[in-house]
PDB file of N, CA, C and O in Angstrom:
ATOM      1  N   UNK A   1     -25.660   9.119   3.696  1.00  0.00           N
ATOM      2  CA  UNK A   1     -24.430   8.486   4.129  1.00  0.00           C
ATOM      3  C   UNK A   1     -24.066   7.306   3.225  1.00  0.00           C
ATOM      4  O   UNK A   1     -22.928   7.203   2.768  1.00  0.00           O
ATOM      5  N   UNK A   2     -24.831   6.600   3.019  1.00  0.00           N
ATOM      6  CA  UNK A   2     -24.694   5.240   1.927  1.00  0.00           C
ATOM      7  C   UNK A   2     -24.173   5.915   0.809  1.00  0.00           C
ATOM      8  O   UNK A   2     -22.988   5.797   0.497  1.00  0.00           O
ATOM      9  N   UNK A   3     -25.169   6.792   0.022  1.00  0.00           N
ATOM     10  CA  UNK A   3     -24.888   7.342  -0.886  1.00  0.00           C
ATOM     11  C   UNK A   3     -23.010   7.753  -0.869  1.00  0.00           C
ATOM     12  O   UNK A   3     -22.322   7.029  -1.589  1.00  0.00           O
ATOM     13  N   UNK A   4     -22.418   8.660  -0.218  1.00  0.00           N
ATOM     14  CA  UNK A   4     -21.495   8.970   0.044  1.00  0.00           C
ATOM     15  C   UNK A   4     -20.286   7.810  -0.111  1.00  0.00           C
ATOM     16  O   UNK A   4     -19.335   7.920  -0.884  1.00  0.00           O
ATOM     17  N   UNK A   5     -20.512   6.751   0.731  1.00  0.00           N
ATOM     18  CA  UNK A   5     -19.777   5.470   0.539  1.00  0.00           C
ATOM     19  C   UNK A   5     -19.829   4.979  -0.428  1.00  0.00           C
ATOM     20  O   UNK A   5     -18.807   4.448  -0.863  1.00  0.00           O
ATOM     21  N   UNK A   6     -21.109   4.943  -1.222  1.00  0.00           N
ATOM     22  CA  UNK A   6     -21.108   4.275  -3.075  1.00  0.00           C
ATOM     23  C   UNK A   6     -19.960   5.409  -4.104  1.00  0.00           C
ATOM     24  O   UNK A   6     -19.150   5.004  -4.938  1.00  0.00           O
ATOM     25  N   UNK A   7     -20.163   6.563  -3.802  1.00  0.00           N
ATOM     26  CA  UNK A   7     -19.306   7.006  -4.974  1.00  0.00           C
ATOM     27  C   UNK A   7     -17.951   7.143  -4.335  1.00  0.00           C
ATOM     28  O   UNK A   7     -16.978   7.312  -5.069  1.00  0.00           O
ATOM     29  N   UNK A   8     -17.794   7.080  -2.924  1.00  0.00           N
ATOM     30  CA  UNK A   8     -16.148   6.415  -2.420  1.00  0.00           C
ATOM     31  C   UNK A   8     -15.676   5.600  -3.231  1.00  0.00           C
ATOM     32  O   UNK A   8     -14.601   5.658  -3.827  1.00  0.00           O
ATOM     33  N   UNK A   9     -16.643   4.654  -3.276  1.00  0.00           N
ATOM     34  CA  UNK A   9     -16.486   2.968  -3.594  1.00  0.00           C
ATOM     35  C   UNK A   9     -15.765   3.156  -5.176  1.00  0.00           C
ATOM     36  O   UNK A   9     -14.597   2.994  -5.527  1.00  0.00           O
ATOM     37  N   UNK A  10     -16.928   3.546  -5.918  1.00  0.00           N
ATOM     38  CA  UNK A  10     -16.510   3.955  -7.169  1.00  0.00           C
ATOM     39  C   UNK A  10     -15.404   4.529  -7.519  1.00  0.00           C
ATOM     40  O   UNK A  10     -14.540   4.024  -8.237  1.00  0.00           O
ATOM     41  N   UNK A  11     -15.386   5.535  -7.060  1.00  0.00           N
ATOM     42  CA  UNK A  11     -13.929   6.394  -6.794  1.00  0.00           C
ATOM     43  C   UNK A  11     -12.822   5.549  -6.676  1.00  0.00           C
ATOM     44  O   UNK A  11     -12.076   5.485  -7.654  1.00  0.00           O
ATOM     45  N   UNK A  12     -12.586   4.955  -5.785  1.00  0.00           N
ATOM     46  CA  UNK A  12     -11.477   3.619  -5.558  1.00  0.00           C
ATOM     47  C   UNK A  12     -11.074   2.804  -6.820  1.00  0.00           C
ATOM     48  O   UNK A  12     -10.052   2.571  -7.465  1.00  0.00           O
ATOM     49  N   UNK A  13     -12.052   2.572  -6.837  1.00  0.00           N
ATOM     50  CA  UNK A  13     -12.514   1.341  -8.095  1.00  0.00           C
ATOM     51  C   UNK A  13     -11.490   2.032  -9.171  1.00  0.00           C
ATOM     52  O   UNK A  13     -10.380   1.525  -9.332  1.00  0.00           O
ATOM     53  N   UNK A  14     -11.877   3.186  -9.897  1.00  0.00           N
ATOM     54  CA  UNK A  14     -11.638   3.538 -11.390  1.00  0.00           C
ATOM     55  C   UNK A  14     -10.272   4.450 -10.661  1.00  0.00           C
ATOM     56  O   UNK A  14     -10.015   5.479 -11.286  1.00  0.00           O
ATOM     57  N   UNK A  15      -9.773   4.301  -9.967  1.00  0.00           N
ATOM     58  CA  UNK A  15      -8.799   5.021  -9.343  1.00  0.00           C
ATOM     59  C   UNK A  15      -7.823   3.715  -9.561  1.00  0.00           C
ATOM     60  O   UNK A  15      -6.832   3.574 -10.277  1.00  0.00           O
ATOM     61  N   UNK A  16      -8.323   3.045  -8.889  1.00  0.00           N
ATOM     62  CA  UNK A  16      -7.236   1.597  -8.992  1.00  0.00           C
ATOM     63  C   UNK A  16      -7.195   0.775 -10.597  1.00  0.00           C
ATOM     64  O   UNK A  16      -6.323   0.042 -11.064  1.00  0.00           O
ATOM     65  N   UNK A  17      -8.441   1.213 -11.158  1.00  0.00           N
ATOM     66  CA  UNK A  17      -8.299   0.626 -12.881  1.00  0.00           C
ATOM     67  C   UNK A  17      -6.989   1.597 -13.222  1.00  0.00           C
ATOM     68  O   UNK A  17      -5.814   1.260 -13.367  1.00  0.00           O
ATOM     69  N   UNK A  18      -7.568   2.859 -13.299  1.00  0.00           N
ATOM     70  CA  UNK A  18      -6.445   3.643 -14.372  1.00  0.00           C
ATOM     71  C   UNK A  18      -4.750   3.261 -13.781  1.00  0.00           C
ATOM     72  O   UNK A  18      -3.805   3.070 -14.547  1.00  0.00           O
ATOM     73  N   UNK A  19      -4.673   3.217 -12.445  1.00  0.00           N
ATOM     74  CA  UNK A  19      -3.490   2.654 -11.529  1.00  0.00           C
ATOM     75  C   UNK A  19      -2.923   1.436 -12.136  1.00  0.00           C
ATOM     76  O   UNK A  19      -1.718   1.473 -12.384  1.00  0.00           O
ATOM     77  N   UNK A  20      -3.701   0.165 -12.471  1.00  0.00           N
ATOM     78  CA  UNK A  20      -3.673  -0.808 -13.253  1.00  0.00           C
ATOM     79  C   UNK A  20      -3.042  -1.437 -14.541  1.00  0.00           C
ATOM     80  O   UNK A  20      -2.261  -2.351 -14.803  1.00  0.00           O
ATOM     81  N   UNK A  21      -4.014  -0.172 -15.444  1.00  0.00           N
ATOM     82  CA  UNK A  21      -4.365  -0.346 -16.726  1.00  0.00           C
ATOM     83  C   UNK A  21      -3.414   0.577 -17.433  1.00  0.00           C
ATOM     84  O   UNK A  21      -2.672   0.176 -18.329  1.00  0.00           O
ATOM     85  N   UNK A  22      -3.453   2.017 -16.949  1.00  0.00           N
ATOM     86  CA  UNK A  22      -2.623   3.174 -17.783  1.00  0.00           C
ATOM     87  C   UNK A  22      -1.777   3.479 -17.622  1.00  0.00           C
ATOM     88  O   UNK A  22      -0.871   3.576 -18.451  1.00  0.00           O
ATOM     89  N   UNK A  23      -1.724   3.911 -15.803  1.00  0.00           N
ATOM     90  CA  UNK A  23      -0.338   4.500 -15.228  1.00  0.00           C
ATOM     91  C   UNK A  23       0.513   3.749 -14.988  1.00  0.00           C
ATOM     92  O   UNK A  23       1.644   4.175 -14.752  1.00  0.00           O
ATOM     93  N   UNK A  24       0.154   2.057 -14.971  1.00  0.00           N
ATOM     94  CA  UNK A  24       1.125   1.102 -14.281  1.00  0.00           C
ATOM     95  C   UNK A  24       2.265   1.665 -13.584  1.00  0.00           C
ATOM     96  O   UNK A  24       3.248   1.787 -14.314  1.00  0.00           O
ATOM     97  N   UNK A  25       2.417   2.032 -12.419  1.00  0.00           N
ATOM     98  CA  UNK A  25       3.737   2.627 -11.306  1.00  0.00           C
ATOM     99  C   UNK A  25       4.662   1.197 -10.751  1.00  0.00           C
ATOM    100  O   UNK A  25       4.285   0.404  -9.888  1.00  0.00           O
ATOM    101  N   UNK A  26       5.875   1.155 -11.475  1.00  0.00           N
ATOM    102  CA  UNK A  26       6.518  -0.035 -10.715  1.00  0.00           C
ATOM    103  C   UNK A  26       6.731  -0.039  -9.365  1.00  0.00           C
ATOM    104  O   UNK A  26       6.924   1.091  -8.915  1.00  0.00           O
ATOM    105  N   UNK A  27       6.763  -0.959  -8.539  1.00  0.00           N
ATOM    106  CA  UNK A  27       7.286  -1.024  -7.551  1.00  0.00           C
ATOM    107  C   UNK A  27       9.122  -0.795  -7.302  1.00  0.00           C
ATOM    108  O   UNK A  27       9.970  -1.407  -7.952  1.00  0.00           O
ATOM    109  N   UNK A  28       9.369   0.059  -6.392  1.00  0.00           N
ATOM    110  CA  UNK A  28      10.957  -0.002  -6.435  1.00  0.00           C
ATOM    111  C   UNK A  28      12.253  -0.733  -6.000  1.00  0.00           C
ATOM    112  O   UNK A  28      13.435  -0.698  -6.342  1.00  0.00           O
ATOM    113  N   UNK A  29      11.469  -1.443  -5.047  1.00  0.00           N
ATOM    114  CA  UNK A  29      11.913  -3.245  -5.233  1.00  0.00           C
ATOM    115  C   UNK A  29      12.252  -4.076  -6.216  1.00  0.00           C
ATOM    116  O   UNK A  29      13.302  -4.385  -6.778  1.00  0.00           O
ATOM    117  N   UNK A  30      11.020  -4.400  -6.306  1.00  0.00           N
ATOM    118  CA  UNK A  30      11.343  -5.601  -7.668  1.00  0.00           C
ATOM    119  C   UNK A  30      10.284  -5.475  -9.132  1.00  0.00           C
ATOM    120  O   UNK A  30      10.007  -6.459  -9.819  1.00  0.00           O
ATOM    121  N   UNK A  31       9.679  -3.769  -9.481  1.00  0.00           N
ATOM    122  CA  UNK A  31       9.034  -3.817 -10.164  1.00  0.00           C
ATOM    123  C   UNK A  31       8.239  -4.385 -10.976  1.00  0.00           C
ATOM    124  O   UNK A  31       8.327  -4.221 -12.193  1.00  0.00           O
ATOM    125  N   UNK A  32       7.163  -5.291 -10.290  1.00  0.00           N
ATOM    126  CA  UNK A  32       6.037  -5.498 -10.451  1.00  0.00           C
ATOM    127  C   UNK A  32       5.200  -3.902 -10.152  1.00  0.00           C
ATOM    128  O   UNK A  32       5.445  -2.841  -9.577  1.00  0.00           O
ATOM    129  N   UNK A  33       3.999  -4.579 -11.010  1.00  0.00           N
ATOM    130  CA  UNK A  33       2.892  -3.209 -11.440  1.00  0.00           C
ATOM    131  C   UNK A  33       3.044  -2.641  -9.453  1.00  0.00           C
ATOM    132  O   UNK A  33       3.937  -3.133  -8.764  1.00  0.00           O
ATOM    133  N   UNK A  34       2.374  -1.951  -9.055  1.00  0.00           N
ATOM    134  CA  UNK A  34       2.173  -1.512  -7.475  1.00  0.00           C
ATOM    135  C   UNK A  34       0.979  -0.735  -7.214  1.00  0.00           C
ATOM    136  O   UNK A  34       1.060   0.204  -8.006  1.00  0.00           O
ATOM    137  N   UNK A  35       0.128  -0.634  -6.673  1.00  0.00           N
ATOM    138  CA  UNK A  35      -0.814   0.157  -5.807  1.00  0.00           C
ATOM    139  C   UNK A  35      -0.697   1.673  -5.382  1.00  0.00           C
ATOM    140  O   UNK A  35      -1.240   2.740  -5.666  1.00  0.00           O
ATOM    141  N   UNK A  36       0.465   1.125  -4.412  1.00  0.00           N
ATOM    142  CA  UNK A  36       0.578   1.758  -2.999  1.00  0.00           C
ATOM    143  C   UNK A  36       1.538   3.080  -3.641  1.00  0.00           C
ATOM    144  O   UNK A  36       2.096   3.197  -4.732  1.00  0.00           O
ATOM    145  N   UNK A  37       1.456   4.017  -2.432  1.00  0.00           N
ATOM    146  CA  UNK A  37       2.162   5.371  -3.253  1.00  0.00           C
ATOM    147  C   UNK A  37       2.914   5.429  -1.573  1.00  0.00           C
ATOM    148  O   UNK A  37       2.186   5.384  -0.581  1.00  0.00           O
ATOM    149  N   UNK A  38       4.373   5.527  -1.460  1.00  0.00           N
ATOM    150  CA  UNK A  38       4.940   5.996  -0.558  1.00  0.00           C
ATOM    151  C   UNK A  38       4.943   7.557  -0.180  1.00  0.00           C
ATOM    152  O   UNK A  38       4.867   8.453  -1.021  1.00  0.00           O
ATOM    153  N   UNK A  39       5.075   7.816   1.666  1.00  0.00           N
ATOM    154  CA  UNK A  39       5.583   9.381   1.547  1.00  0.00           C
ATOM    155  C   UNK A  39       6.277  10.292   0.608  1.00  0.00           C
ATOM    156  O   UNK A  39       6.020  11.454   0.293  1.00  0.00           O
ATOM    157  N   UNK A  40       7.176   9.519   0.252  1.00  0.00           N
ATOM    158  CA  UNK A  40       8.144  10.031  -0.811  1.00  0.00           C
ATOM    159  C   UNK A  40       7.758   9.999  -2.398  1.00  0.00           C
ATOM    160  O   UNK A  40       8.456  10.463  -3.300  1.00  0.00           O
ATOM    161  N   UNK A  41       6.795   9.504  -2.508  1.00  0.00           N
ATOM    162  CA  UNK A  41       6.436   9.241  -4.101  1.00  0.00           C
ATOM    163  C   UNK A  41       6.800   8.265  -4.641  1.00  0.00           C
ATOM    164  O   UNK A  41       6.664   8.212  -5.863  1.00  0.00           O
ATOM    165  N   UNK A  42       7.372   7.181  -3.952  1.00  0.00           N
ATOM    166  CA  UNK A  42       8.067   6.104  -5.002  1.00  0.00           C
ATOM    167  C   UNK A  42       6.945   4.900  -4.433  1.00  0.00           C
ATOM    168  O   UNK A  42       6.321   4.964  -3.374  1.00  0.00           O
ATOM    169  N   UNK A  43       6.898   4.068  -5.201  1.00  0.00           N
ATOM    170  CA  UNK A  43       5.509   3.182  -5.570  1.00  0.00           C
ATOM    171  C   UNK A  43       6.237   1.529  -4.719  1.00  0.00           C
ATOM    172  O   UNK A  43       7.337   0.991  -4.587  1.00  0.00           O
ATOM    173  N   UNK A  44       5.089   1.325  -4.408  1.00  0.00           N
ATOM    174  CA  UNK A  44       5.611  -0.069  -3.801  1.00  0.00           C
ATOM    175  C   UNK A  44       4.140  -1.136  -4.048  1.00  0.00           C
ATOM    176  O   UNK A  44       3.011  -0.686  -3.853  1.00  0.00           O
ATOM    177  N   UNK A  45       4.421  -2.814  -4.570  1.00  0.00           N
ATOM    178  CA  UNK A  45       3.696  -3.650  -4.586  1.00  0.00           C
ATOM    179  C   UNK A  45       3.131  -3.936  -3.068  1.00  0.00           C
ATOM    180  O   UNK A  45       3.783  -3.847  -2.027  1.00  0.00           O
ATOM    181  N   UNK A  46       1.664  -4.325  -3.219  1.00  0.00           N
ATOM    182  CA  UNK A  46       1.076  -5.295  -2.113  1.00  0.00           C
ATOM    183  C   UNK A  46       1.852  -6.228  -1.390  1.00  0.00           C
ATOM    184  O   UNK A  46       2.021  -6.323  -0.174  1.00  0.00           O
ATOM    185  N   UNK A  47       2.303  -6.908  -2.330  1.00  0.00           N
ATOM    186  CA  UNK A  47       3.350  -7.977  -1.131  1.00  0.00           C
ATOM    187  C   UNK A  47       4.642  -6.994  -0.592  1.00  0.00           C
ATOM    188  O   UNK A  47       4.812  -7.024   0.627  1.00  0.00           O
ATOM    189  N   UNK A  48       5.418  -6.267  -1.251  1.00  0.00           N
ATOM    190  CA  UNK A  48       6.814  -5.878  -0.308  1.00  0.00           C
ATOM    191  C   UNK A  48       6.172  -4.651   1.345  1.00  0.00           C
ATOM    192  O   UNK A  48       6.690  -4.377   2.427  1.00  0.00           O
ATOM    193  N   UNK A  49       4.384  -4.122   0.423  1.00  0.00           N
ATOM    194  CA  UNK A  49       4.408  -3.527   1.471  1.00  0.00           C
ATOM    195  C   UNK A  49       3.501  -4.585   2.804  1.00  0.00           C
ATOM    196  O   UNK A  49       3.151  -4.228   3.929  1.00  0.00           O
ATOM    197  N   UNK A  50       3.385  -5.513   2.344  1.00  0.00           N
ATOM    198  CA  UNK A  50       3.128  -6.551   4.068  1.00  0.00           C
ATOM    199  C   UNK A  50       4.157  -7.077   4.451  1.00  0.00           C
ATOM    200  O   UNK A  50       4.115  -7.513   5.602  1.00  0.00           O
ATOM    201  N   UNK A  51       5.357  -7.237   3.738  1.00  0.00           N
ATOM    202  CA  UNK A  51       6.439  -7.791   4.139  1.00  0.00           C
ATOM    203  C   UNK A  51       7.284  -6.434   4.849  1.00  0.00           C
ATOM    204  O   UNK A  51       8.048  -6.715   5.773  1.00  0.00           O
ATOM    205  N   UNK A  52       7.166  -5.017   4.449  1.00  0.00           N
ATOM    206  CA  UNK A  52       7.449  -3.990   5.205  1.00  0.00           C
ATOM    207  C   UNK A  52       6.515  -3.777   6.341  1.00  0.00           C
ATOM    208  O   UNK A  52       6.720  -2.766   7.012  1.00  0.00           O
ATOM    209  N   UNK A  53       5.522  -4.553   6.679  1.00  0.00           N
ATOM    210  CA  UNK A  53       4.593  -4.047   7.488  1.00  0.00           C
ATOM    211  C   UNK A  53       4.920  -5.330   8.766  1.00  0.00           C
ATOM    212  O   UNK A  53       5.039  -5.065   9.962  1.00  0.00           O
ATOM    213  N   UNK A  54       5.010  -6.576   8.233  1.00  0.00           N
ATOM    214  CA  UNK A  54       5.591  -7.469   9.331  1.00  0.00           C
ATOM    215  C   UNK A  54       6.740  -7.000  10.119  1.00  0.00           C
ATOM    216  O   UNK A  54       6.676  -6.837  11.338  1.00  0.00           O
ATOM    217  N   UNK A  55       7.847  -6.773   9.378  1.00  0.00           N
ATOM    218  CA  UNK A  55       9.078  -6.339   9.672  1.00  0.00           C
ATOM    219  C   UNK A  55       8.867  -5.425  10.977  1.00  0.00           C
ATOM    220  O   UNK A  55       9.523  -5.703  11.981  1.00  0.00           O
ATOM    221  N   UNK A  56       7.506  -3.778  11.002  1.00  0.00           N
ATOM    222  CA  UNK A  56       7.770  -3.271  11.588  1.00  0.00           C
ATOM    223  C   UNK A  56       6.986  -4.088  12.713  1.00  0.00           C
ATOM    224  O   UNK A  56       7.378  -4.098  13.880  1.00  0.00           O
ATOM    225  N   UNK A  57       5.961  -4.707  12.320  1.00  0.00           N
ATOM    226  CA  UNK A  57       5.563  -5.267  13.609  1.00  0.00           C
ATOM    227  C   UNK A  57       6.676  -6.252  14.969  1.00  0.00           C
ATOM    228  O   UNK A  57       6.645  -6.191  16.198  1.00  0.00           O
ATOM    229  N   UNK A  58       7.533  -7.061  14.040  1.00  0.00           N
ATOM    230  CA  UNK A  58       8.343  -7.584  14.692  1.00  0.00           C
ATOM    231  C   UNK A  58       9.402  -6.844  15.810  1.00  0.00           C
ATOM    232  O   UNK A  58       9.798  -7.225  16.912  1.00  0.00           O
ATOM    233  N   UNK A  59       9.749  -5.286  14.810  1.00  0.00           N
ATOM    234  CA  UNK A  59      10.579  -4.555  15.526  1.00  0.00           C
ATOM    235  C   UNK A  59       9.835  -4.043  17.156  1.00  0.00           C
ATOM    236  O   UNK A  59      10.064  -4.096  18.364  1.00  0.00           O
ATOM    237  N   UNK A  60       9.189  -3.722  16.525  1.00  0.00           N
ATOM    238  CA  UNK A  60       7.688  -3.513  17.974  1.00  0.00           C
ATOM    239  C   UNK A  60       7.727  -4.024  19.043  1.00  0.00           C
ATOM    240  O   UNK A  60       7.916  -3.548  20.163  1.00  0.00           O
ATOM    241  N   UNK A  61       7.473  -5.404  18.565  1.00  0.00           N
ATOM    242  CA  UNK A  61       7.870  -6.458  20.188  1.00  0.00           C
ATOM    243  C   UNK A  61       9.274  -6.887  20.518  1.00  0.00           C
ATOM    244  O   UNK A  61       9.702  -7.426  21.538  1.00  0.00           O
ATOM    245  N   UNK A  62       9.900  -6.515  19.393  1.00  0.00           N
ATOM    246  CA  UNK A  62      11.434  -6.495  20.180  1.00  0.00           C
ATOM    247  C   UNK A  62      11.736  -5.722  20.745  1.00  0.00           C
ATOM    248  O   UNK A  62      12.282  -5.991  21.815  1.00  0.00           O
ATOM    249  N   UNK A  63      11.562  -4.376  20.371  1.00  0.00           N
ATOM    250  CA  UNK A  63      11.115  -3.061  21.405  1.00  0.00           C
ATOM    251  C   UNK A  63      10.496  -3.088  22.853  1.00  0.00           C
ATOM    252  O   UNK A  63      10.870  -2.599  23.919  1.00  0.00           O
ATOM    253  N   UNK A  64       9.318  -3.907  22.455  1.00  0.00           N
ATOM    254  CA  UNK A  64       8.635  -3.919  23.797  1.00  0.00           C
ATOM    255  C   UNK A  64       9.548  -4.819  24.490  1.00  0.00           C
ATOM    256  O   UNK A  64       9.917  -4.480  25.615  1.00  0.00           O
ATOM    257  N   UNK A  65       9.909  -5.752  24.068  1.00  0.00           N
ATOM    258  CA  UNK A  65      10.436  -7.181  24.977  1.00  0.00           C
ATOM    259  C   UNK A  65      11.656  -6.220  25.648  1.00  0.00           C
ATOM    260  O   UNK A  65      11.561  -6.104  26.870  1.00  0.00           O
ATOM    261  N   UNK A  66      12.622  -5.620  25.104  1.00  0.00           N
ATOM    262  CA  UNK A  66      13.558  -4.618  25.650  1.00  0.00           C
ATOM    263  C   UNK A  66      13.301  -3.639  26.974  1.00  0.00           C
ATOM    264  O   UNK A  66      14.026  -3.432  27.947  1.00  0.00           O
ATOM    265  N   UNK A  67      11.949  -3.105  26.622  1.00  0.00           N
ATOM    266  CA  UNK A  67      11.764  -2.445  27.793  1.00  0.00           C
ATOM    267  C   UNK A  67      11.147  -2.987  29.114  1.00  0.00           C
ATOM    268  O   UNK A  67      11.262  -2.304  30.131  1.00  0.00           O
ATOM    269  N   UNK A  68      10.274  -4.596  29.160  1.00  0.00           N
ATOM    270  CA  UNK A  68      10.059  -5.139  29.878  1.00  0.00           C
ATOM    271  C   UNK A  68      11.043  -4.973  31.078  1.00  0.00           C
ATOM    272  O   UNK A  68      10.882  -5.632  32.105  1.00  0.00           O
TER     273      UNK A  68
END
């Protein structure tokens, strides 16, 4: 099982170098380098996707507060 998680680990690792280093994928925002790979294929940075991720949280409890 460890074993298994080390070459995850690795995997990640040189997954996120070549992501980095070779493929650089802009973000479609404001193109900076990006990570993240959308449903759709289009690439998004670390920050727009926590700032997409607050957003939905907020909608959430406005949701909830609605159905109270």
């Amino acid at each position: 099982m460890k074993m298994k998680m080390f070459w995850n680990d690795i995997e990640l690792f040189f997954y996120d170098w070549y992501l980095l280093h070779i493929k650089k994928p802009k973000c479609f925002i404001c193109g900076r380098i990006s990570t993240l790979q959308n449903y759709d294929g289009s690439w998004i940075c670390d920050y727009h996707a926590e700032v997409m991720n607050e957003m939905g949280l907020e909608r959430e409890s406005r949701e909830e507060q609605l159905n109270d």
